[in-house]
N, C-alpha and C positions, 0 to 999 in steps of 0.2 A: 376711619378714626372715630371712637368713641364721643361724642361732640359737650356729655358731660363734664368731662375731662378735661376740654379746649380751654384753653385759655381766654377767649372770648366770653365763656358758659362761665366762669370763674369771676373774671369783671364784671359780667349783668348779675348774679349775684350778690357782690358786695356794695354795687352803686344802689343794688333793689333794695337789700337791708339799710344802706344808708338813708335812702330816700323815707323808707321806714321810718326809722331813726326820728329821722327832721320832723314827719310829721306827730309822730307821737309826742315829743317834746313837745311841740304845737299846743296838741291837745294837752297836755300835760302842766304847760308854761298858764292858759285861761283857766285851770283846777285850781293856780296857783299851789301847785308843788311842787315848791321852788328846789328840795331835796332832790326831788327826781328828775327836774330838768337838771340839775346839776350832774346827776350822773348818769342821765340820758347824753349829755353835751360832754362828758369825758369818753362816754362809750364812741361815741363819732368822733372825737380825737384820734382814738385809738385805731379807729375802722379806716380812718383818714391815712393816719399811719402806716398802716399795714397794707393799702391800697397800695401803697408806695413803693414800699420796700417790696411788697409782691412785682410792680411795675418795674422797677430799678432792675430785681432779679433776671428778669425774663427779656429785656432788654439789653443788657448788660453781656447776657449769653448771644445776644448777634452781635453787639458791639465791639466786643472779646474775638469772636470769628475771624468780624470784617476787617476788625484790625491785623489780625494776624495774617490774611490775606494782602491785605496791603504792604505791608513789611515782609512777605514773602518767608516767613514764620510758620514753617507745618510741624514745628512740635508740640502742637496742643494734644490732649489725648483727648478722645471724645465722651460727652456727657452720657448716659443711659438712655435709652431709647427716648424721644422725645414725642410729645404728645401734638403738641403744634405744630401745624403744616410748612409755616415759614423756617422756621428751625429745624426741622426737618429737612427742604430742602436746601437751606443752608450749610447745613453741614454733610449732603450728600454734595454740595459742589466742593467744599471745605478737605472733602476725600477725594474727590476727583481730580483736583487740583493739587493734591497733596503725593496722589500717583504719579501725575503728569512732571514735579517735579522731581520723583525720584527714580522713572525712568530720565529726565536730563541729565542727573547726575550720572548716573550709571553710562548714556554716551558719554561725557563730556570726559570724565575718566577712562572711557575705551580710545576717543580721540586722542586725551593728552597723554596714554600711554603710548601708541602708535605714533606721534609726534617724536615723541621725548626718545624713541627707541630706534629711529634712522639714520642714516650716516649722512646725514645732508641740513646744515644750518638753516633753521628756519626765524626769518624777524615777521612780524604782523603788526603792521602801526594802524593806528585808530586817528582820524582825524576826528579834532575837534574847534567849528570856528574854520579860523585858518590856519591853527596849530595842526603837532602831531604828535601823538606819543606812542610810548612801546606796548602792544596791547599784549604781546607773548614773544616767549625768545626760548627755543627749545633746549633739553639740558645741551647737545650735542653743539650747536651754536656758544654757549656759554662756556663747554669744557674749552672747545678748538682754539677761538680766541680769548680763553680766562678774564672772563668779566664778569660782575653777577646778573642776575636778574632786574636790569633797573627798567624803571618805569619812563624815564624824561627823554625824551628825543635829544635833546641839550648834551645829555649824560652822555648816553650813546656816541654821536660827533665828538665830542673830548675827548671818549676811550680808544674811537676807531674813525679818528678824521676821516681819514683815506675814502671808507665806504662813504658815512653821513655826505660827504658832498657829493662823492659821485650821485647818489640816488637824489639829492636834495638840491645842487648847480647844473648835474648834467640831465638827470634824464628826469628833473620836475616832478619826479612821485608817477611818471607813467609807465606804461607797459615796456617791457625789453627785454631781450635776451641776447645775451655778450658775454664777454672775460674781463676780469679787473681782477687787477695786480692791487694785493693790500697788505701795509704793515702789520704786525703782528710783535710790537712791544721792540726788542732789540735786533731782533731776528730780520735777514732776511724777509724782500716781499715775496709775496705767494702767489700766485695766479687761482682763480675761483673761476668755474662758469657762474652767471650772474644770471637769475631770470626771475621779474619782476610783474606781478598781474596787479588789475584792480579791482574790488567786489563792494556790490554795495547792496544792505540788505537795511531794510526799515530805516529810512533814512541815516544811513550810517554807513561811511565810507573807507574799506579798509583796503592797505596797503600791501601785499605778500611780496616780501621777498626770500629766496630760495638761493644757497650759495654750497659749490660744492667744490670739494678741492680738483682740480684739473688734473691734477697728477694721479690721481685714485681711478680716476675717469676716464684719462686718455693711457694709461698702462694697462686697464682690461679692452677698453675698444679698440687701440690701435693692435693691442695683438692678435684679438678676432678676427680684424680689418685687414692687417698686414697675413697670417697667414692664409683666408678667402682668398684675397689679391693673389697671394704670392701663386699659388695653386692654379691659380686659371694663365695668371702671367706665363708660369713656368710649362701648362699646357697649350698654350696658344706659340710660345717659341721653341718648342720641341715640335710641336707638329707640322711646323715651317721649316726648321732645322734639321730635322730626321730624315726628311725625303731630299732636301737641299744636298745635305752632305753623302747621300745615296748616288744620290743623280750626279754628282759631279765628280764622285771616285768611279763610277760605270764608264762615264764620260771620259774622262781619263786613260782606263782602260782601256778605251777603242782607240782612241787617236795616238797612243803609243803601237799601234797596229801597222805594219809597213805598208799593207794596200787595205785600203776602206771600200766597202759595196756599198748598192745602191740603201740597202738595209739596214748598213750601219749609219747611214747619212742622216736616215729616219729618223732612229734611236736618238742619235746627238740633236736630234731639230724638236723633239720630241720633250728629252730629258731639259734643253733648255728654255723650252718653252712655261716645262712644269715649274722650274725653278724662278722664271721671271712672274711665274702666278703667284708661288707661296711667300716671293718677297715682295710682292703688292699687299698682298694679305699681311705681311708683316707689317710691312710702311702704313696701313691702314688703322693697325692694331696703335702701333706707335701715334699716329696722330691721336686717335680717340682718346688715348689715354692723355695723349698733350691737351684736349679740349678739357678735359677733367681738372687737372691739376694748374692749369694756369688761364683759369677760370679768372675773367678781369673784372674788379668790382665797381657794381653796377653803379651807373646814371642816374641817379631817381632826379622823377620828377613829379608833377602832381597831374594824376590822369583817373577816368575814370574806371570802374570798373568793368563796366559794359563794353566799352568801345573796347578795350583790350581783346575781351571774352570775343565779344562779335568778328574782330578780326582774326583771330586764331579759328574763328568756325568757318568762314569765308573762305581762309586758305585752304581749308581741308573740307569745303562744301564738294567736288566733283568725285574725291573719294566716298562721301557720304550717299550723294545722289545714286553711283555706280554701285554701292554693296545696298541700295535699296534701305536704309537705315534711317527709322522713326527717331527724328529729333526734335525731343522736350527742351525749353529751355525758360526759366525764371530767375528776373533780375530785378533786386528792388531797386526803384529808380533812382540814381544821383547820387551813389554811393564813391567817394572820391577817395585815392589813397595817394601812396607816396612810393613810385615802382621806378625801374626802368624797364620801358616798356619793351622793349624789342629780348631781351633777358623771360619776362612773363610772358611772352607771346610764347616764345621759344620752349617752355613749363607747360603751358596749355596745350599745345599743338603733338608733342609730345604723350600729355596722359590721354589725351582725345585720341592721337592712332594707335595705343594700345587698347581704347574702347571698342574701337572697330575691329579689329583685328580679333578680339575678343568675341564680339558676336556674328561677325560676319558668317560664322557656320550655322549660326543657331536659328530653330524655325522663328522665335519671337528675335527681331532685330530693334531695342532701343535704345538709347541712350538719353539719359536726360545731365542735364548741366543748370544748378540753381546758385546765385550768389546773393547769400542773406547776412543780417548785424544780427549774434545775439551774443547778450552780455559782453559786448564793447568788445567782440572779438568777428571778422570778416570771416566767414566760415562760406567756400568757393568748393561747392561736391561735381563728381562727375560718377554720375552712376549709369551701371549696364546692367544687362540683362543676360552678360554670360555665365559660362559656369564656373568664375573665379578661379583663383588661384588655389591650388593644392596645400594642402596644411605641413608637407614636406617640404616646400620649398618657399613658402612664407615670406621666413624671416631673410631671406637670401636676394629677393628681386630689388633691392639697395644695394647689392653690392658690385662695384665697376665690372662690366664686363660678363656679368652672370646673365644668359637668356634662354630663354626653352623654346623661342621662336626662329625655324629656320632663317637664315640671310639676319638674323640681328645681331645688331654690334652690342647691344648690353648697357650702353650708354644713357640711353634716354631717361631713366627714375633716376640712377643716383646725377645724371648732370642736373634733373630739374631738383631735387633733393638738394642740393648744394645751393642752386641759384633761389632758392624757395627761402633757407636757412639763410644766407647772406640778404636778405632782403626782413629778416625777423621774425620769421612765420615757421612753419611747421607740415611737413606732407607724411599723411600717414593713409594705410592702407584697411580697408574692414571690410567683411563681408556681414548683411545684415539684410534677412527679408528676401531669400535668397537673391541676394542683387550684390554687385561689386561698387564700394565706393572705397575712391581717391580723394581726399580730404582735404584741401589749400588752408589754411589758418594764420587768418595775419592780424596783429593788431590793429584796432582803427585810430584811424587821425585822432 
């Protein structure tokens, strides 16, 4: 920077010619000429002035910035190159600042397009105080139930009782996820899945809820659902039934025979012995699928996390000892929830001997098991060290009955999947870091 220029070099300057000034009049005023102190004494007027209004100018341009800054105002357009350093790098923040803001805009508008364009009602309430208001209500929210945009929590409960209290007398603005049945003006109530998070970000506490119609939801899954089932149902009682109804018309055939040998005695001891197999296998099949569906809802009580976790390693310690299997385990201490316990035992013990099972072939044998709080959600991992699950068959180890492990019944994810769900959490599966994790997700107390 030219230091002529400066605006600093500009002020010493005019205070040096003032200073000038004064004293010449000085000398000027004991000449007694009094003409000249006179307009020696206008010219410092004027320099006085113009000190001023040079000062106001150059001022004025931060002041102008900073305000604009503050009111969050970036349609200034910028002055010509500036000579002074402060001004300078004021108005390189001025631009920086003014990028930063119009990158936000540009997400906030990829967001509220992404929002506004899903087929699932989104509310966002903002607490304020001990109030609450509506911080966003997405278009799809506002077409489904026709209400507009309002801003008042108050508004809201008037338009659509049914919800405001459920979220506001039953479940206190906390985490959850369920079905509620709501009016919808003259109509017919509607069932919704209902799932409710909470986020807090710079002191600021917001409310998500997420509502979608049930019927939209269980008419693609249950059909998924029902014909996976039906396919393995319909393979599991043909391949009991095929050889049954084999064996029993053979059978048949012999004993309508006038004299029987020692060979055909075989046969008949043979043929009925397969068939008392395939209908054990059947009776078996039949229970499994009764433990599935009349699944009893659970007990909670208030237990910790640990002691659950640790009894579920306990029982399945002699299998771990015998396949020689390194186990990791981290639990933050006193983390307390609202389970029944013997139902989570049952979840645990479950994804843990398909951990084993999973590594017991492989040269490195680990498994670790951590249960951590982040963001007000119990997040319970069980990670291995095999070679995961195939990306063919994925999205399928949820469903009753599906197993790619010799002698397994199929049971064990979608029953802990059910008893996981019915308890308000979430079991999901990932591979990451080449390691397998089973993911437990529950809200916390």
């Amino acid at each position: 920077m030219n230091f002529l220029s400066s605006y600093y070099f500009k002020i010493f300057v005019r205070i040096s010619i003032l200073l000038a000034l004064c004293i010449i009049i000085l000398v000027t005023y004991q000449e007694h000429l009094y003409y000249s102190v006179a307009f020696l004494a206008l010219l410092i007027l004027a320099l006085l002035a113009e000190i001023y209004y040079f000062s106001k100018k150059y001022y004025g341009n931060i002041d102008r910035i900073v305000l604009a800054m503050i009111h969050d105002d970036f349609s200034l357009k910028s002055d010509k190159e500036q000579s002074n350093p402060t001004l300078q790098n004021l108005q390189s923040l001025y631009k920086k600042l003014q990028q930063e803001q119009q990158k936000n805009e540009i997400k906030e508008l990829v967001y509220l397009n992404i929002l506004n364009n899903i087929e699932t009602g989104i509310i966002i309430l903002e607490q304020k105080t001990k109030q609450w208001d509506v911080f966003f209500i997405n278009d799809y929210f506002a077409k489904y139930f026709d209400i507009p945009k309002i801003k008042s929590w108050n508004n809201l409960v008037r338009l659509l009782p049914g919800l405001g209290r459920h979220l506001q007398d039953h479940l206190h603005f906390k985490e959850s996820k369920g079905a509620i049945d709501i009016q919808i003006e003259n109509e017919e109530k509607q069932t919704f899945l209902l799932q409710t998070s909470v986020t807090k970000s710079n002191n600021q506490t917001f409310f998500i809820v997420l509502l979608d119609s049930i019927q939209r939801v269980l008419d693609k899954k249950e059909r998924d659902a029902w014909q996976s089932l039906m396919k393995i149902i319909s393979h599991e009682i043909m391949n009991s039934l095929t050889p049954i109804h084999s064996l029993a018309h053979n059978t048949k055939e012999i004993l309508e025979e006038n004299q029987l040998s020692k060979e055909d005695w075989n046969d008949i001891k043979t043929s009925i012995e397969t068939i008392v197999n395939r209908t054990n296998h059947l009776q078996n099949f039949i229970e499994n699928y009764r433990k599935l569906t009349l699944l009893p809802a659970p007990k909670k009580e208030v237990v910790t996390v640990q002691s659950v976790l640790q009894n579920s390693i306990h029982i399945l310690l002699p299998m771990l000892q015998q396949q020689q299997i390194h186990l990791r385990t981290y639990f933050e201490s006193d983390i307390q929830t609202f389970w029944d316990k013997q139902q989570m035992e049952q979840v645990f013990i479950n994804i843990l001997t398909n951990a084993v099972f999973a590594v017991k072939n492989e040269e490195k044998k680990e498994i670790a098991i951590q249960a951590t709080v982040q963001n007000n959600r119990l997040l319970i991992e069980f990670i291995d060290s095999g070679k995961g699950i195939p990306d063919e068959i994925k999205d399928k180890i949820f469903i009753p009955f599906y197993t790619t492990r010799e002698n397994g019944a199929g049971i064990g994810l979608p029953l802990s999947k059910n008893i996981v769900e019915m308890h308000n959490g979430y079991l999901t599966y990932l591979r990451k870091n080449n390691q397998t994790h089973f993911v437990v997700n529950f809200p916390v107390l």
